[in-house]
N, C-alpha and C positions, 0 to 999 in steps of 0.2 A: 386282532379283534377290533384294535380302534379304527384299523383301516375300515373293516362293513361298516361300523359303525356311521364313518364321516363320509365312503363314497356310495354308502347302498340305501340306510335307512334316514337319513338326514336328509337327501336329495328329494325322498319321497314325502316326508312329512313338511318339505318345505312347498314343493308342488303343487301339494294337494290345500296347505293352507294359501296359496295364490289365487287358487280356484276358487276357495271360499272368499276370499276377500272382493274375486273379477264379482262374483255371487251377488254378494253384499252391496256391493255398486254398481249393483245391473249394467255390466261390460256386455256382456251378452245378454240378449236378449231371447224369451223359450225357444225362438224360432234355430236362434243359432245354437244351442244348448243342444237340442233335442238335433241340429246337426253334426253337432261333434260327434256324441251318440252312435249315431248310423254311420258317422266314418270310421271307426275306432270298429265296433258290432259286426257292420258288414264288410268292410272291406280290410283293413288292418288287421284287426285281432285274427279272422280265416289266414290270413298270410302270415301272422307268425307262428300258429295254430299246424298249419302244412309245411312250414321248412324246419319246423323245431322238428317232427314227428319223422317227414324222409331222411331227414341226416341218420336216424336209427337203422340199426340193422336185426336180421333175424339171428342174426350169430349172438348179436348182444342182449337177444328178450331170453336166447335159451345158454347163454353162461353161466348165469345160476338160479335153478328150478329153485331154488327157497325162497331166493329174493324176490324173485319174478311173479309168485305164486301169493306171500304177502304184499306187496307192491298192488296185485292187478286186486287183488279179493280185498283188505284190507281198507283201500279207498272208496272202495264203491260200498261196502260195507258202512264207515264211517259217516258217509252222506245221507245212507239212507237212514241212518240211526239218527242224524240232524234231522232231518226231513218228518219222520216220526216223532223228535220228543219236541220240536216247534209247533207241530200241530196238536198235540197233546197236553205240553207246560201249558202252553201262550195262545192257545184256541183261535191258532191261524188260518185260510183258507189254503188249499190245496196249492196255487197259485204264488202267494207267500211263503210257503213253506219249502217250497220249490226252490225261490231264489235265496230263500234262508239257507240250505244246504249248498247251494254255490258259492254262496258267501263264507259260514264260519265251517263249513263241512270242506273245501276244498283249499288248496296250498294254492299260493300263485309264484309256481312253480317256473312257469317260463318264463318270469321276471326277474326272480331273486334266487332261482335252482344256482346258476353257474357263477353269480357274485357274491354267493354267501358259500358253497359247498367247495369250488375251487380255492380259496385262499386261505381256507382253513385243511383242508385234505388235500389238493393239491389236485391237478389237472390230469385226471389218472383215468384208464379204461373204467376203473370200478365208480368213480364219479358221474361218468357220465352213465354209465348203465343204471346207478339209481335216480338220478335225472331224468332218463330218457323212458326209463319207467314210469315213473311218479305223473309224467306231463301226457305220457298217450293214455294212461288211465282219465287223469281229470279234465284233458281235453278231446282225447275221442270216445270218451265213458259218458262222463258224469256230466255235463253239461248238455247232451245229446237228450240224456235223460231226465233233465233241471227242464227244458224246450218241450218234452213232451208230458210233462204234469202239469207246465203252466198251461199249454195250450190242453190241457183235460178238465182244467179246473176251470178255462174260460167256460170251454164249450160248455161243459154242466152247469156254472153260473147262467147264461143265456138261456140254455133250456128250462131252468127254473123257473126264470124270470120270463117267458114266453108262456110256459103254463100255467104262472098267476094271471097274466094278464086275457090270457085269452079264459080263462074260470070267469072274471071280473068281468070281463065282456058279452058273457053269456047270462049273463046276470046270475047265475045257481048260487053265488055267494061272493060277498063282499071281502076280498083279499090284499091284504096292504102287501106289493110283493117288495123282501128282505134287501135292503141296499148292500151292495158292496161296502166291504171294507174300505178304510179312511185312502189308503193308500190307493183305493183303483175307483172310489167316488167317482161318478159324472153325474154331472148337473144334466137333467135333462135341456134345460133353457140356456145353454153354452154348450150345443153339440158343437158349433164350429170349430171353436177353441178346442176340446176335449179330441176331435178329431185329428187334432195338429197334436198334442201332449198325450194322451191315453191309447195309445197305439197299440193293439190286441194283435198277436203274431196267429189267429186262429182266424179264417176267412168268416163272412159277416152272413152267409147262405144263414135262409131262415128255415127253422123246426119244424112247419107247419105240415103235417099231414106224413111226417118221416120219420121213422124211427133211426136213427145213423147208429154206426157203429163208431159210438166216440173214442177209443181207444186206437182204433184204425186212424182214424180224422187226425187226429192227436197227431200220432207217427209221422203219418203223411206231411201235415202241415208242420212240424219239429224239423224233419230230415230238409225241406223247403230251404230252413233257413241257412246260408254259407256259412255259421259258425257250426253249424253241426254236419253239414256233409264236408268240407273243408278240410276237418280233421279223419274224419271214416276213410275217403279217399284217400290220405296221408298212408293210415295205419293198412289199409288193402295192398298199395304200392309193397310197402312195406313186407308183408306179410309172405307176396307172391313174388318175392327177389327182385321189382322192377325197381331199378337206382335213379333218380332226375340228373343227370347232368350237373354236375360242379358250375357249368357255367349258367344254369340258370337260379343258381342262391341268391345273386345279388340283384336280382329282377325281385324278387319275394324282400329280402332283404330291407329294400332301400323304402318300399312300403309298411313293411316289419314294426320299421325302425319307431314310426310315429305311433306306435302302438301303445307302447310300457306310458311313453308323457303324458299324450293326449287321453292315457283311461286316468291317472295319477289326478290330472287337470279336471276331466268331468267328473269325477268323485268329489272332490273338493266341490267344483258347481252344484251337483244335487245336493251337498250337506247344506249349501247356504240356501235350498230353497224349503228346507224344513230347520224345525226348531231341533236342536240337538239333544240328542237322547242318551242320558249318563242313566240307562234304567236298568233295573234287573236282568232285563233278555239281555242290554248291550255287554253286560258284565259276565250274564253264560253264555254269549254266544263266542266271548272272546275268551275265558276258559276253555269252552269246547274246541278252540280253535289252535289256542297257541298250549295247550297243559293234558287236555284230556286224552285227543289225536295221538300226540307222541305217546305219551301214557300207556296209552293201549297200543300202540304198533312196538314199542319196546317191548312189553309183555309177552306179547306174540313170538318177539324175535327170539327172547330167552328162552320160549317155550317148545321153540322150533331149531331149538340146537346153534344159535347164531352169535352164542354169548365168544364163544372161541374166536372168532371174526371183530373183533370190539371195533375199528376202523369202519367194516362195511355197515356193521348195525348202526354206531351213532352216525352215519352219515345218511343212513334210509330216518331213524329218529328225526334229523336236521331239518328232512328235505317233507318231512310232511307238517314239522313245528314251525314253518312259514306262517306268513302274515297270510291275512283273505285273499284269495282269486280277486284278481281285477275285474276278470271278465263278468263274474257274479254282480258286482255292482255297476259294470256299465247296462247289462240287462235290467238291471233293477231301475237304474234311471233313464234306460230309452222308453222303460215301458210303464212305466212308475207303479211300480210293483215296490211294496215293502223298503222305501226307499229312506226314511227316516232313521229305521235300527238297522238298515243293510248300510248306507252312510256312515252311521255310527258307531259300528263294529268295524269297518273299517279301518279309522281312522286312531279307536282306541288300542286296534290289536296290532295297527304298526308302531304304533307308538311304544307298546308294551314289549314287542317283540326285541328289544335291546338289553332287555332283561328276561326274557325268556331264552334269549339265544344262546346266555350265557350259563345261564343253565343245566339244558341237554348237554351243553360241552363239557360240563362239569359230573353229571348226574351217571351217563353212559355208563364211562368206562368204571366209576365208584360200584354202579348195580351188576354189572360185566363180571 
């Protein structure tokens, strides 16, 4: 245990406080911020997104229907219940609530799966099959579906705010139309700037005289993005027996690679560009994240006949008691969406996670 401790979660908490400090001394400057961003979002994170997901096989999704069955329902379940009680507790917009479930709703699972679950369980078929579970759900699932709320919540913010303005323009009635949240603010007198930093992943077509099918649009404009078909692709490969080549891992690989630092590093940079938030959400979103999750997928597992198995249970327990999805909060700060208590939760629940960790390993096999 002291080994994760000193080579998995130390490394990151020290990362991510470099970033704050690069932050803090405007090392970077938005322009370059908001490029790391899009390196890590579009290009990095899709490529380790697709070589995590084809290493999988179909022999190893149907090894074991119990695990397989909580692993794929269980996750997507868990998010959406984030996504719910954020927009419910904390009276977030759709949008927010979105990257809030990517955040304390999702494990980040392709980062800390094989350096936390291997050196306590050992490097076994059954590790990686709840590994390779745990990662095609929250990355060819949940994220897919994180892209298509946010871009539902654009579009119906815009269309709001096109039907105030065009009522105010007709004169029938004077309408002050509703600002965005703190987090997706623009100044209308800094479109240039906000252009460069407030990047909307939902094309800018105007409302005027359309009724769209936003829910369509949404999709459309989601699956666009390379972190969401990136992974779909992967798990399709997947699914229909086609294998990539051994010799093309270290092509994906070697781009891979800059993935886990550089989101570690822009995490750190968004928290320095907001004040830090020790607030109530950041404190239930990191319960809900590192206590509540495992909570309830143990539950489930005892419930599901998997108490006899006490190895595979605390190790599915382990794999979903990780620290936040990276990728959750590199979306939250390319698009500066909810980037304050996505920052925030962060940073508290990796931190926390070294006493969480030790926990589950303790708690398992005691409830087993």
């Amino acid at each position: 245990m002291e080994k994760i401790l000193i080579n998995d979660i130390v490394p990151i908490i020290v990362i991510m406080a470099l970033g704050y400090i690069f932050g803090k001394l405007s090392y970077f400057d938005d322009d370059q911020r908001q490029g790391l961003n899009k390196l890590v979002l579009n290009v990095a994170l899709p490529a380790a997104l697709f070589i995590s997901i084809v290493k999988a096989t179909r022999s190893e999704l149907g090894a074991d229907a119990t695990l397989t069955a909580i692993g794929f329902v269980g996750i997507i379940v868990m998010f959406m219940l984030c996504y719910y009680l954020c927009r419910l507790m904390f009276k977030h917009s759709i949008q927010e609530a979105a990257v809030c479930a990517l955040i304390a709703g999702s494990p980040t699972i392709g980062f800390l799966g094989f350096a936390v679950l291997d050196p306590i369980y050992g490097d076994s078929v059954s590790t990686n099959l709840v590994i390779a579970i745990i990662s095609i759900v929250v990355n060819a699932v949940t994220i897919p579906i994180g892209m298509y709320l946010i871009n539902l919540g654009q579009a119906k913010d815009r269309e709001r705010l096109s039907a105030a303005a065009t009522t105010t323009a007709k004169g029938d009635v004077t309408v002050k139309a509703p600002a965005p949240k703190d987090d997706v603010a623009v100044d209308p007198a800094k479109d240039a700037k906000a252009d460069k930093t407030v990047e909307v992943m939902v094309s800018k077509s105007s409302n005027m005289g359309k009724k769209k099918n936003q829910n369509l649009a949404a999709i459309i404009n989601a699956l666009k993005q390379p972190v969401c078909w990136a992974p779909l692709l992967a798990i399709v490969l997947v699914l229909i027996g086609v294998r990539v080549p051994d010799s093309f891992a270290p092509t994906f690989d070697l781009i891979a690679k800059a993935n886990s630092g550089v989101a570690v590093l822009a995490a750190g940079l968004a928290l320095a560009t907001v004040k830090f938030s020790f607030s109530w959400e950041t404190l239930w979103n990191t319960f809900y994240r590192l206590i509540l999750t495992p909570a309830a997928f143990l539950g489930v597992g005892l419930l599901c006949g998997m108490g006899h198995d006490i190895t595979k249970l605390s190790m599915l327990v382990m794999a979903v008691a990780l620290p936040p999805a990276f990728s959750g909060i590199i979306i939250s700060s390319r698009y500066n969406i909810y980037v304050k208590e996505g920052a925030s939760t962060t940073a508290v629940s990796t931190v926390a996670f070294a006493v969480t960790c030790l926990l589950w390993i303790w708690l398992v096999p005691l409830c087993a």
